[in-house]
CHARMM internal coordinates of N, CA and C (Angstrom, degrees):
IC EDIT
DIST 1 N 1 CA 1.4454
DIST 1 CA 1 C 1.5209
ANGL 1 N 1 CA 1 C 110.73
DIST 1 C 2 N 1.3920
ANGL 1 CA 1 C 2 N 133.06
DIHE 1 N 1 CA 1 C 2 N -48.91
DIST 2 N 2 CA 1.3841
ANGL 1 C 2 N 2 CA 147.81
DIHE 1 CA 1 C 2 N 2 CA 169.23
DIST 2 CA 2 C 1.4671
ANGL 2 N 2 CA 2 C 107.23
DIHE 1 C 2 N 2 CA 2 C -41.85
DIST 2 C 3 N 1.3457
ANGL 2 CA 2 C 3 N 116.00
DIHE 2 N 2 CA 2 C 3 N -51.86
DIST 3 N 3 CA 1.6232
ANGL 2 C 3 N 3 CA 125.49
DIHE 2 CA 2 C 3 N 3 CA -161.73
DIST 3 CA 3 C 1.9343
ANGL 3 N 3 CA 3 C 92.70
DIHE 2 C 3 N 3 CA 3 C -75.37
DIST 3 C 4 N 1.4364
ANGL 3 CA 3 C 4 N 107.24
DIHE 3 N 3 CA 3 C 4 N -59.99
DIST 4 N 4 CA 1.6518
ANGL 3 C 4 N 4 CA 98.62
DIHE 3 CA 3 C 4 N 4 CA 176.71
DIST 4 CA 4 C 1.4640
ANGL 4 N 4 CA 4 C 124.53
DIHE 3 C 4 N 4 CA 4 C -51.70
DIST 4 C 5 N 1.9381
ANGL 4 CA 4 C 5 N 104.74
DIHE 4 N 4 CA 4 C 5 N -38.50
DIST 5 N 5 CA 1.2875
ANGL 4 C 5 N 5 CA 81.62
DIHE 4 CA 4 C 5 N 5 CA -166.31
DIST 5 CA 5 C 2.0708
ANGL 5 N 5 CA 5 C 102.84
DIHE 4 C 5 N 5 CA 5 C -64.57
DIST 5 C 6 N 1.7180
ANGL 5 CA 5 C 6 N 106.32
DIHE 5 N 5 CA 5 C 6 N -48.01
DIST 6 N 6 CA 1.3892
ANGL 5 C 6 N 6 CA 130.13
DIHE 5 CA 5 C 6 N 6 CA -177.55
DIST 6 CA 6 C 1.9245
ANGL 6 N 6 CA 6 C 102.50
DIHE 5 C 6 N 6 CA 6 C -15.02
DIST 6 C 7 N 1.8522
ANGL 6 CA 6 C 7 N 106.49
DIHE 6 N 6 CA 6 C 7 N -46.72
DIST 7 N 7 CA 1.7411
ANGL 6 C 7 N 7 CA 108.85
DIHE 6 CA 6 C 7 N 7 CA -176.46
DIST 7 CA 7 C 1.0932
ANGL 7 N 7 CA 7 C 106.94
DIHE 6 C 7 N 7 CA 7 C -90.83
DIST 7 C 8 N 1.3155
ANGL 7 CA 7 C 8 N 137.50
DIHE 7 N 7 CA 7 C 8 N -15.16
DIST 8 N 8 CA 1.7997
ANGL 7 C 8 N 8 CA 135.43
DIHE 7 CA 7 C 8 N 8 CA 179.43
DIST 8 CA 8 C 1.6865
ANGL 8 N 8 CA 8 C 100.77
DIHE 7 C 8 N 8 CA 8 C -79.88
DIST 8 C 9 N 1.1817
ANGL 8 CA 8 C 9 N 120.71
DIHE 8 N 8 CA 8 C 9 N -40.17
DIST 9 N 9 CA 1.4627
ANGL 8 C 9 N 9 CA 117.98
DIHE 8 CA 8 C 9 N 9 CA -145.12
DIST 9 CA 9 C 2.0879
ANGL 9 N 9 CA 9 C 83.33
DIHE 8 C 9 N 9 CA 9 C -101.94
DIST 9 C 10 N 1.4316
ANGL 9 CA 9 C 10 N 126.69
DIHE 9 N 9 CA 9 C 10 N -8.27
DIST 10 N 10 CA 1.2784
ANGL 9 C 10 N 10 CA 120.33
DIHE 9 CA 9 C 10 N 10 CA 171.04
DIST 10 CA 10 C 1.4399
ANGL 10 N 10 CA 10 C 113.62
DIHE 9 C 10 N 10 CA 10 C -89.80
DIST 10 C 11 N 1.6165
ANGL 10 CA 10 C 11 N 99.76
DIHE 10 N 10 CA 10 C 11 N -30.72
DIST 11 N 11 CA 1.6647
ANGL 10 C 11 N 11 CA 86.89
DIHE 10 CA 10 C 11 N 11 CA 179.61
DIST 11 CA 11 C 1.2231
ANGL 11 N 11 CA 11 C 137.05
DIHE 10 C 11 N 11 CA 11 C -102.52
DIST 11 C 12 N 1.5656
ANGL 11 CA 11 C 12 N 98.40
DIHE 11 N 11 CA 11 C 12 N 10.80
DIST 12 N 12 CA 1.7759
ANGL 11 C 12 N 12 CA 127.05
DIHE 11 CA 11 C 12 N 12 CA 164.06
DIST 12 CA 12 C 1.4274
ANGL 12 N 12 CA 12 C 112.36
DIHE 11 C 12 N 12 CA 12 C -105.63
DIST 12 C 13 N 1.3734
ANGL 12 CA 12 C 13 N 101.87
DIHE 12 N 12 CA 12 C 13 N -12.72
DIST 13 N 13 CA 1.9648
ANGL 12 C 13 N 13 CA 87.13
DIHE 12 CA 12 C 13 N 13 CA 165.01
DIST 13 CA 13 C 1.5999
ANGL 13 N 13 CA 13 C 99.06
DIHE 12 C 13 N 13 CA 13 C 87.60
DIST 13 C 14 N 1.7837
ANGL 13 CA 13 C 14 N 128.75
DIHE 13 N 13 CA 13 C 14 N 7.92
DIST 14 N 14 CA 1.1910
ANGL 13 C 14 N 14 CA 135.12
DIHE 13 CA 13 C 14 N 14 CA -133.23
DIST 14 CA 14 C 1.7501
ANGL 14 N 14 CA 14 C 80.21
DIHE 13 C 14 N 14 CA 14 C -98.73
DIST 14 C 15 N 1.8764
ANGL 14 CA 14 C 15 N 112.01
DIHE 14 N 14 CA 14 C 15 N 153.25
DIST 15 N 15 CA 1.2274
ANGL 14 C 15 N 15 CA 105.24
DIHE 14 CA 14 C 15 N 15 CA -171.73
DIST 15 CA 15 C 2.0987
ANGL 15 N 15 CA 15 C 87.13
DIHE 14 C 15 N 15 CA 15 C -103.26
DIST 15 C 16 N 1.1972
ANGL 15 CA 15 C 16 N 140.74
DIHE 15 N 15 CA 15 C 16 N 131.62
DIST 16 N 16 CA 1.6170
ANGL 15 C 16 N 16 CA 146.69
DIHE 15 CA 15 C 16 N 16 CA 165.28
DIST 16 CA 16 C 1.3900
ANGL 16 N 16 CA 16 C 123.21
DIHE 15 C 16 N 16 CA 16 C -151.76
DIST 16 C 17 N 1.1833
ANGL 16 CA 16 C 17 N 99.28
DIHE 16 N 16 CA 16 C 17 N -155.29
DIST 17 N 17 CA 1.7355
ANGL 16 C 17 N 17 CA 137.08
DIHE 16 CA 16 C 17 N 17 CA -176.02
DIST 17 CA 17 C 1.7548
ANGL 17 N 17 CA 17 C 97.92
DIHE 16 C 17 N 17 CA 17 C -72.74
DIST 17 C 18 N 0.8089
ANGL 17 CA 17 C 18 N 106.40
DIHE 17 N 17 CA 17 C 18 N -44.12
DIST 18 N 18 CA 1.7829
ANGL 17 C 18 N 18 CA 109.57
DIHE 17 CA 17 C 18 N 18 CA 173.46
DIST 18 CA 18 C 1.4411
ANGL 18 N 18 CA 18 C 128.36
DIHE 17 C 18 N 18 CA 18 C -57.93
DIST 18 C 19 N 1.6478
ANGL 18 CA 18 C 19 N 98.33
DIHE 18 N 18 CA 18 C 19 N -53.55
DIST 19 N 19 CA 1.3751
ANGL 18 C 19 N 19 CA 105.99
DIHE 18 CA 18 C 19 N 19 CA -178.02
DIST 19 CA 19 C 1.2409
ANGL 19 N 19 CA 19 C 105.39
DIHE 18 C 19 N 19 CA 19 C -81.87
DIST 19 C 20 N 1.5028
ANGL 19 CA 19 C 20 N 135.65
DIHE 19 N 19 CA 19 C 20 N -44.78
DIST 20 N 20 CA 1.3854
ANGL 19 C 20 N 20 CA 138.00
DIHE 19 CA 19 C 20 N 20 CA 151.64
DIST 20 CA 20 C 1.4412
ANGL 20 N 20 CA 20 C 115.99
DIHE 19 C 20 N 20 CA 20 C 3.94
DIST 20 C 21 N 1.5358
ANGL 20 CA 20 C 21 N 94.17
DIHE 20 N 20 CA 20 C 21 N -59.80
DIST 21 N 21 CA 1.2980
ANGL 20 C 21 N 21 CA 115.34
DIHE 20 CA 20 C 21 N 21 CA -163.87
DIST 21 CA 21 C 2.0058
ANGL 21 N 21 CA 21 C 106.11
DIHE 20 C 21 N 21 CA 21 C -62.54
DIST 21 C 22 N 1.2069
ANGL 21 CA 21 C 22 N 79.08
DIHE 21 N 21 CA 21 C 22 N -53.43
DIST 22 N 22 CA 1.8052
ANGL 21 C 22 N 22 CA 103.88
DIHE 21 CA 21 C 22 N 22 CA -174.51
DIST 22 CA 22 C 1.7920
ANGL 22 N 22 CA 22 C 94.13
DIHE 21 C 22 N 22 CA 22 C -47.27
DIST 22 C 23 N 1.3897
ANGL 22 CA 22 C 23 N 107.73
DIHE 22 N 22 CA 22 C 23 N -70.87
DIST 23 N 23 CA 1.3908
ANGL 22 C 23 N 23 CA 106.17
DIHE 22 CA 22 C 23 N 23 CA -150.33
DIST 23 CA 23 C 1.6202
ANGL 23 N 23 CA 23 C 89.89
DIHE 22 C 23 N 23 CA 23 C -66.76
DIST 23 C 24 N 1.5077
ANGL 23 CA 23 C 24 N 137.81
DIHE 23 N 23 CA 23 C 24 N -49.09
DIST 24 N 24 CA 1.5797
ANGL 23 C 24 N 24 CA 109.28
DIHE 23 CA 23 C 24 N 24 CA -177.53
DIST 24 CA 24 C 1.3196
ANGL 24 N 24 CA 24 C 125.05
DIHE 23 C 24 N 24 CA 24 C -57.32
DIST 24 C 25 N 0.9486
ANGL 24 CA 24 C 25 N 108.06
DIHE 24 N 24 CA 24 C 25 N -37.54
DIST 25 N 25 CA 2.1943
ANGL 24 C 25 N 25 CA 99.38
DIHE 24 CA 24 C 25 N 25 CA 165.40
DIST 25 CA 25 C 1.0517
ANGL 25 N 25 CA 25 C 101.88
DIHE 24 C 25 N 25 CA 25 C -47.20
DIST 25 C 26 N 1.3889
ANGL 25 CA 25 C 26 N 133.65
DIHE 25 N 25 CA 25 C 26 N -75.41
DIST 26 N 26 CA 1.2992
ANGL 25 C 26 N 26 CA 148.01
DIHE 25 CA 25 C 26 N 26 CA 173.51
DIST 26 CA 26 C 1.9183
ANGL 26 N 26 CA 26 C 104.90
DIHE 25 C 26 N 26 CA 26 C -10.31
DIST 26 C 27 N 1.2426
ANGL 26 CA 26 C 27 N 123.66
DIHE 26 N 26 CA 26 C 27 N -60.44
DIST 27 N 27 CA 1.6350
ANGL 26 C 27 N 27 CA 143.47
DIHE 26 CA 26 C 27 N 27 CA 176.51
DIST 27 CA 27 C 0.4442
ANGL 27 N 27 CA 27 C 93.48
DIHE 26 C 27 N 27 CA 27 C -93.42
DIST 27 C 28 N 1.7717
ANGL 27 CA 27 C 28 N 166.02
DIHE 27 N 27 CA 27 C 28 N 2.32
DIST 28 N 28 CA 1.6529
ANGL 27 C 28 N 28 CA 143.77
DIHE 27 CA 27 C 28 N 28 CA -178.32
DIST 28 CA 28 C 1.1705
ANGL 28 N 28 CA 28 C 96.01
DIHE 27 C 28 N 28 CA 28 C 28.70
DIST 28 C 29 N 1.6826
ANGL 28 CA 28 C 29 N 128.22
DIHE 28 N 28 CA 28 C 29 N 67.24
DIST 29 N 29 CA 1.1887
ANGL 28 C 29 N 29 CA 153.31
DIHE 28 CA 28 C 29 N 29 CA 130.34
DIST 29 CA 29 C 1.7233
ANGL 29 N 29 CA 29 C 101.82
DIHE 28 C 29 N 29 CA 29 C -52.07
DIST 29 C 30 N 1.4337
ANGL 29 CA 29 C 30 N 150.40
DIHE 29 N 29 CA 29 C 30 N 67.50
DIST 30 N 30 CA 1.1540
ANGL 29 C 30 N 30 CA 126.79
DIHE 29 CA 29 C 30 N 30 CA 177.65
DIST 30 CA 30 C 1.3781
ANGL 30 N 30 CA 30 C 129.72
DIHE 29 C 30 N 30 CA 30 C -81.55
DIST 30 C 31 N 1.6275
ANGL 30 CA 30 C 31 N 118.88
DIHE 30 N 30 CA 30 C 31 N -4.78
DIST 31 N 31 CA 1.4824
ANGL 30 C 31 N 31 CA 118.85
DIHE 30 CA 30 C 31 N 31 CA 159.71
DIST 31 CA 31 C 1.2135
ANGL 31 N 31 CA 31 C 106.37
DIHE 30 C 31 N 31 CA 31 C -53.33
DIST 31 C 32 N 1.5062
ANGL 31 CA 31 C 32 N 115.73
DIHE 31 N 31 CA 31 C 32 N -54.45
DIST 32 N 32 CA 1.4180
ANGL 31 C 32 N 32 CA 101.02
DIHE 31 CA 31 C 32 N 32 CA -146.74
DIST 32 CA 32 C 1.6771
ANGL 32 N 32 CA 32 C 97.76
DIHE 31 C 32 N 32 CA 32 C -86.31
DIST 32 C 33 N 1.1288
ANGL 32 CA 32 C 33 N 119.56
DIHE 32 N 32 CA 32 C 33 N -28.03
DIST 33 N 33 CA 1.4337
ANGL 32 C 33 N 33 CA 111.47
DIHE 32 CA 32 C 33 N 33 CA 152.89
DIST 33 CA 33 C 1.5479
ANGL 33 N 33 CA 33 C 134.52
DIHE 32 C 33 N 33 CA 33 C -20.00
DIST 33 C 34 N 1.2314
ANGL 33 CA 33 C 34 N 94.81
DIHE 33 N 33 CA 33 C 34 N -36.69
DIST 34 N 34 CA 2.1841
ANGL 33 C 34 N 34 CA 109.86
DIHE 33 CA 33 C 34 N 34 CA -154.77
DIST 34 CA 34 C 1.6965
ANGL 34 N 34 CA 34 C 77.91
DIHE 33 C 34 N 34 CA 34 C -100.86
DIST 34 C 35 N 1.7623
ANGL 34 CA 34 C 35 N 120.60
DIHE 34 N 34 CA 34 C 35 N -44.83
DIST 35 N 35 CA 1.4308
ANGL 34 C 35 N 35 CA 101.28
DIHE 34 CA 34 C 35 N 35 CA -160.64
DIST 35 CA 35 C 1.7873
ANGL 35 N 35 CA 35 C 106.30
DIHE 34 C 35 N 35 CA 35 C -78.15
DIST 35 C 36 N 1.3076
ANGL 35 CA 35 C 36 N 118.29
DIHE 35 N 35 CA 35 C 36 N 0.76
DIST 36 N 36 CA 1.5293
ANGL 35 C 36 N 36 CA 112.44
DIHE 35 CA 35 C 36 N 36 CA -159.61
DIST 36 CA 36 C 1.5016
ANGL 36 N 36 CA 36 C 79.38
DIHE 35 C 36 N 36 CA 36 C -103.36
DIST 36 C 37 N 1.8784
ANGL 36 CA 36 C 37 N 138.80
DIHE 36 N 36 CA 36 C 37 N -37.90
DIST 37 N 37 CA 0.9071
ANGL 36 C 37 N 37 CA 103.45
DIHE 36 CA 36 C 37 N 37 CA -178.94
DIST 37 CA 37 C 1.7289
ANGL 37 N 37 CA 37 C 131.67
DIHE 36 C 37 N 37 CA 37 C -95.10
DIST 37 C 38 N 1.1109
ANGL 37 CA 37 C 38 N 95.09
DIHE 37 N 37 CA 37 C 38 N 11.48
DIST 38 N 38 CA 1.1363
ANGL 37 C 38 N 38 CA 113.10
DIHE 37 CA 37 C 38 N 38 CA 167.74
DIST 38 CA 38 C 1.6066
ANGL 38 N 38 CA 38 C 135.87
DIHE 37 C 38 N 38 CA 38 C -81.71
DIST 38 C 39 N 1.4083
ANGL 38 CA 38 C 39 N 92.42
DIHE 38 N 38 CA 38 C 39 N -18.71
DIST 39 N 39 CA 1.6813
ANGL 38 C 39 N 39 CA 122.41
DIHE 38 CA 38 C 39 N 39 CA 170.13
DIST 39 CA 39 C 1.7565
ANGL 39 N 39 CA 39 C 103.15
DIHE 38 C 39 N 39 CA 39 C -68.53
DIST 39 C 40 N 1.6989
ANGL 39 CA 39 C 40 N 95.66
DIHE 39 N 39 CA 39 C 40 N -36.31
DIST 40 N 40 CA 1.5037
ANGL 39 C 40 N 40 CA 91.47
DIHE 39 CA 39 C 40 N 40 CA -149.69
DIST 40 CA 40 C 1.9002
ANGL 40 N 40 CA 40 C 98.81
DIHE 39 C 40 N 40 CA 40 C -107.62
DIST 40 C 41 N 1.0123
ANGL 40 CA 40 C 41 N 105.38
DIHE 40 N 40 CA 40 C 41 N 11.48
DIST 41 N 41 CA 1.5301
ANGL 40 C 41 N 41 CA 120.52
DIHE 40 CA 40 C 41 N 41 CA 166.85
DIST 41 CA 41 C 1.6662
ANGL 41 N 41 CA 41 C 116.61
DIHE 40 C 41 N 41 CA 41 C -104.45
DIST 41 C 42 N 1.4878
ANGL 41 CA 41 C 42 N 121.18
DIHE 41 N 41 CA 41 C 42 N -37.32
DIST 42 N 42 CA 1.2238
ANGL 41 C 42 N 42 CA 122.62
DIHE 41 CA 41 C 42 N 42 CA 144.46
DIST 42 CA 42 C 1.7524
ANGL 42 N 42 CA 42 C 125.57
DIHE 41 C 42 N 42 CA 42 C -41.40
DIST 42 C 43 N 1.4585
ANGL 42 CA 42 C 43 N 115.46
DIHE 42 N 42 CA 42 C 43 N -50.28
DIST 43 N 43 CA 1.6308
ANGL 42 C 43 N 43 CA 117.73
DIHE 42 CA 42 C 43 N 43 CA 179.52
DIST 43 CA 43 C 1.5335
ANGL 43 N 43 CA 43 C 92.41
DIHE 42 C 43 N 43 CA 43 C -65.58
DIST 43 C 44 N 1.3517
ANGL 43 CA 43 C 44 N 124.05
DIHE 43 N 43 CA 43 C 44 N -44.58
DIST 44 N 44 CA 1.2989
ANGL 43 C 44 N 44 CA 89.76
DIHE 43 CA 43 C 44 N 44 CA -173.32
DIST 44 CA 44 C 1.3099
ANGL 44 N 44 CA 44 C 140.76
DIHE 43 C 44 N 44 CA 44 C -81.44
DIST 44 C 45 N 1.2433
ANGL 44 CA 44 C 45 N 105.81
DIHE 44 N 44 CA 44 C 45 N -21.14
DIST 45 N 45 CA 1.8167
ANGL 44 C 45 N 45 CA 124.91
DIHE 44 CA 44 C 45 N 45 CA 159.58
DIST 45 CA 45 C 1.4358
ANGL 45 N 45 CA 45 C 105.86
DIHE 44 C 45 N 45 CA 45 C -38.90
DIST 45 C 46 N 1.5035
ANGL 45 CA 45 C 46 N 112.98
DIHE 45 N 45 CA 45 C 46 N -52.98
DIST 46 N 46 CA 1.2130
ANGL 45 C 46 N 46 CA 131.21
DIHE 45 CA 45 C 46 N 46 CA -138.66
DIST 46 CA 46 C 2.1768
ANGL 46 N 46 CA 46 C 84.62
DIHE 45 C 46 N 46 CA 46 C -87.26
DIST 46 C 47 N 1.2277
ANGL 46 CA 46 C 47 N 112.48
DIHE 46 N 46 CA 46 C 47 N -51.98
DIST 47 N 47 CA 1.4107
ANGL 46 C 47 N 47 CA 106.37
DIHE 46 CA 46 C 47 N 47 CA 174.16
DIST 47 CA 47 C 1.4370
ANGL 47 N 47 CA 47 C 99.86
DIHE 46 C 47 N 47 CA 47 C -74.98
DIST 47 C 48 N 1.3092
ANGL 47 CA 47 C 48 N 153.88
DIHE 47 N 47 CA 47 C 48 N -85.77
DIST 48 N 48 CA 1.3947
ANGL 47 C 48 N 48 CA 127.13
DIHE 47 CA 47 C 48 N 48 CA -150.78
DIST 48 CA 48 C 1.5161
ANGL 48 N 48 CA 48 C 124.23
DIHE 47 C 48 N 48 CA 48 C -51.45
DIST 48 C 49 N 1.3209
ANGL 48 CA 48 C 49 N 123.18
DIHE 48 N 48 CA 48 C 49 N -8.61
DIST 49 N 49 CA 1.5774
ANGL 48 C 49 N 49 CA 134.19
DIHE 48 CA 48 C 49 N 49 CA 148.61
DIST 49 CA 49 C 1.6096
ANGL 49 N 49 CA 49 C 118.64
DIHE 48 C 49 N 49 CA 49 C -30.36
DIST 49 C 50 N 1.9991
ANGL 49 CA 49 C 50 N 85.46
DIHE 49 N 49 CA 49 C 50 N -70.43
DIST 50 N 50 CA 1.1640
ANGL 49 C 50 N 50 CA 103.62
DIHE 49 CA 49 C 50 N 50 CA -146.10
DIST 50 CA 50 C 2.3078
ANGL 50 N 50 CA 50 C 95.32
DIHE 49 C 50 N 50 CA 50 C -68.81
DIST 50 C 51 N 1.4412
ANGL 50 CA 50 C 51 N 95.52
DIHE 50 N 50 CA 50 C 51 N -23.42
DIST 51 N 51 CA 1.6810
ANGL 50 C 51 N 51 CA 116.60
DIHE 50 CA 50 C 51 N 51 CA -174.79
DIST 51 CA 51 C 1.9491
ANGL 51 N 51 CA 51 C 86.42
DIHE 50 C 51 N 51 CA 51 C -53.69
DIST 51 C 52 N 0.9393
ANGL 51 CA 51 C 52 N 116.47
DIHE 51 N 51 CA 51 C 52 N -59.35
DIST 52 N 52 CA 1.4805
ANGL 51 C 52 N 52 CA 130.55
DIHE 51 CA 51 C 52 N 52 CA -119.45
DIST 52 CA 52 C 1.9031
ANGL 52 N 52 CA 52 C 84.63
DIHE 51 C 52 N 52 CA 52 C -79.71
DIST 52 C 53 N 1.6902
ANGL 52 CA 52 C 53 N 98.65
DIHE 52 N 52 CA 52 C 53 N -56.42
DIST 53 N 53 CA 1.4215
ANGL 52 C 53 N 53 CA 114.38
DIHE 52 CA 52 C 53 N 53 CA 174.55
DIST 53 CA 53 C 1.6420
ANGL 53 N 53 CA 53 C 127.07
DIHE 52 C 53 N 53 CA 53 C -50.99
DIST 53 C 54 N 1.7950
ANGL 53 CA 53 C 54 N 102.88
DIHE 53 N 53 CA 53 C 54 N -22.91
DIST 54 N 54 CA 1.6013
ANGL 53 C 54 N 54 CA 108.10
DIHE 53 CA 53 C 54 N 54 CA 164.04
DIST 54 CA 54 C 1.1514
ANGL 54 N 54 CA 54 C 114.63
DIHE 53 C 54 N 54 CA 54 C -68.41
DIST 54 C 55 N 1.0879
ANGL 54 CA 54 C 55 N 96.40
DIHE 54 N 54 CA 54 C 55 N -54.16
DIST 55 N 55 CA 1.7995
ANGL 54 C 55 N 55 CA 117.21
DIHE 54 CA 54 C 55 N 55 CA -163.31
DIST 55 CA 55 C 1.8839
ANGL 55 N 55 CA 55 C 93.86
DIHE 54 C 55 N 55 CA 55 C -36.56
DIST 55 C 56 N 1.5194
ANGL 55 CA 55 C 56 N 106.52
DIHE 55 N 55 CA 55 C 56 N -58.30
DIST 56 N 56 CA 1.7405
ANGL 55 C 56 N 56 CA 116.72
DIHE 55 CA 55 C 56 N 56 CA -175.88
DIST 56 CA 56 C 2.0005
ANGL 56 N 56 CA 56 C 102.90
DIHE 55 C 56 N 56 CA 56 C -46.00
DIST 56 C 57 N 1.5763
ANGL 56 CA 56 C 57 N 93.37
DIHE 56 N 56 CA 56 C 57 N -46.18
DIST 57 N 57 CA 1.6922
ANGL 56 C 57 N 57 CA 89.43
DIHE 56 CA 56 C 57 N 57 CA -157.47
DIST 57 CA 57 C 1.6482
ANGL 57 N 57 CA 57 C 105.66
DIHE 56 C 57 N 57 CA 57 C -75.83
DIST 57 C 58 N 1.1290
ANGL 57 CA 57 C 58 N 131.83
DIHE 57 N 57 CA 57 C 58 N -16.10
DIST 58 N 58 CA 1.4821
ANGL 57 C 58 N 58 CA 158.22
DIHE 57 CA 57 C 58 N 58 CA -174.93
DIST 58 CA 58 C 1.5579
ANGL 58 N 58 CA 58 C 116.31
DIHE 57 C 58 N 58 CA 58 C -71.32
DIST 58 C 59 N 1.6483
ANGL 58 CA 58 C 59 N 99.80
DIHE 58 N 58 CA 58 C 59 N -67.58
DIST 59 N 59 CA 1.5228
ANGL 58 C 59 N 59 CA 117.14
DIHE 58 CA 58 C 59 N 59 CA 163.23
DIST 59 CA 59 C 0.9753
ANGL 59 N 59 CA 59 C 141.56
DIHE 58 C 59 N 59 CA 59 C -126.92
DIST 59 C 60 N 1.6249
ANGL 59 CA 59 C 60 N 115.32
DIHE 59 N 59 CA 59 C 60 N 113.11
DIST 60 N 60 CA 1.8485
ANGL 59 C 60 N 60 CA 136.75
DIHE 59 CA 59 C 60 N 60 CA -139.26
DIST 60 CA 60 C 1.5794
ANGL 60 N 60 CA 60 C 93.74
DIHE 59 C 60 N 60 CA 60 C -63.88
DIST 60 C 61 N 1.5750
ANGL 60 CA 60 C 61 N 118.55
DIHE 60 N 60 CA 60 C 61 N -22.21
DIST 61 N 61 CA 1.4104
ANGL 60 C 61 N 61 CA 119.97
DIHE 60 CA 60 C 61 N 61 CA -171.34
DIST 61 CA 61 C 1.8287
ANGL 61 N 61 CA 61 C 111.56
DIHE 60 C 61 N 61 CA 61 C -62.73
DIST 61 C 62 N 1.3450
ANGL 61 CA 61 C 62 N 102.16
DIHE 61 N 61 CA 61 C 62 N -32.16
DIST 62 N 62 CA 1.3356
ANGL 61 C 62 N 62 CA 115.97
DIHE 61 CA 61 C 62 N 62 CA 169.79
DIST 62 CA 62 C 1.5832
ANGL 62 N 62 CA 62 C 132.07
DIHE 61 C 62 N 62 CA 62 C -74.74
DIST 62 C 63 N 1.7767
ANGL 62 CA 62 C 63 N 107.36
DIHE 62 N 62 CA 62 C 63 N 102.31
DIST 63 N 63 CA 1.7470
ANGL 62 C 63 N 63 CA 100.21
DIHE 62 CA 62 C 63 N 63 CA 169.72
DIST 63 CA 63 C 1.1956
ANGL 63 N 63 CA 63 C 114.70
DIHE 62 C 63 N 63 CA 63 C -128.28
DIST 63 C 64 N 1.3018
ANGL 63 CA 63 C 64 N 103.71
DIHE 63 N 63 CA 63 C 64 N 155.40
DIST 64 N 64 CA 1.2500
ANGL 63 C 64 N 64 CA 126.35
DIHE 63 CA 63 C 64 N 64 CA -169.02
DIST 64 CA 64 C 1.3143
ANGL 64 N 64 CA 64 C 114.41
DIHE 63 C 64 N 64 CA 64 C -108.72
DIST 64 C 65 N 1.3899
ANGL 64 CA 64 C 65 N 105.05
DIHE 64 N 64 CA 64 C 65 N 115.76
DIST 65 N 65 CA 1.9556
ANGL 64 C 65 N 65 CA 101.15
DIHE 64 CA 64 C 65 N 65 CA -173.43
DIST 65 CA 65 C 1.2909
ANGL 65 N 65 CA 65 C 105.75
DIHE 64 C 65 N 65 CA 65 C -107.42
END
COOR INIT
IC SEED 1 N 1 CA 1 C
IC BUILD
């Protein structure tokens, strides 16, 4: 996710989470390092949840005890 956003947001000039990323390595900024990847380890918890919980409501074959 880092590496896509890092080439989308360079070759649109786009201001984010990518370049963020770029320029604190860049400063060995490492707070904001830990908080950007920590942002981006939360979305994913937070989406394979939300994946896991369709999958149940979708197909009756699926339970969850």
């Amino acid at each position: 996710m880092i590496g896509g956003a890092v080439v989308i947001e360079s070759i649109f000039n786009l201001p984010g989470l990518g370049l963020l990323t770029v320029n604190s390595i860049s400063n060995r900024d490492y707070v904001t390092i830990e908080a950007v990847l920590l942002l981006y380890a939360i979305v994913l918890v937070f989406i394979n949840l939300l994946t896991d919980l369709t999958y149940g409501f979708l197909d009756p074959r699926i339970h969850y005890n």
